[in-house]
C-alpha positions, 0 to 999 in steps of 0.5 A: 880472627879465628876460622876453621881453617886456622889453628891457634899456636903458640910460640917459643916466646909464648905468643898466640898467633893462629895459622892455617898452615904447619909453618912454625913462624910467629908472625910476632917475632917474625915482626921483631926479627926484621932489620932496620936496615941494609938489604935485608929489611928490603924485603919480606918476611918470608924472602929474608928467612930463604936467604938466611936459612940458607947462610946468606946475610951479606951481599958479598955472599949474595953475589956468589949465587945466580938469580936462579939459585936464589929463587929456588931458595923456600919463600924467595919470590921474583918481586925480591929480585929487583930489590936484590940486584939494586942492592948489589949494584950500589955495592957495585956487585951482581949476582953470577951468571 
């Protein structure tokens, strides 16, 4: 799998991954980092990082931010907001206008 383009790097943990971007995330540990349940194992790798990075592992914190907030969030995508907002509204919660 190696190319020109990508770099071999080596995480914290000692796993190789090769990357062809600066971003320091083991695909690995991303891997073993995903939740089994809840809201957050909805969505990506990625999208589930942006809200984390940025304090945000309940939907009761969720719903304190608009759609707007969120999406500029590093990493979060319009395809995780339909699984957002159904997410609050089994809760029954929303995100602010």
């Amino acid at each position: 799998m190696t190319s020109t383009n990508n770099n071999l790097k080596t995480c914290n943990k000692g796993h190789t991954y090769y990357k062809n971007s600066e971003c320091p995330t083991c695909p690995r540990c991303g891997q073993e980092r995903k939740p089994e349940n809840g809201f957050l194992a909805l969505l990506s790798a990625p999208a589930r990082r942006a809200l984390e990075n940025n304090g945000i592992v309940s939907l009761q914190k969720l719903s304190i931010y608009s759609e707007r907030e969120i999406l500029k969030f590093h990493g979060m995508g319009p395809a995780s907001l339909p699984k957002l907002r159904s997410a609050l509204k089994e809760e029954g919660l929303s995100f602010i206008e």
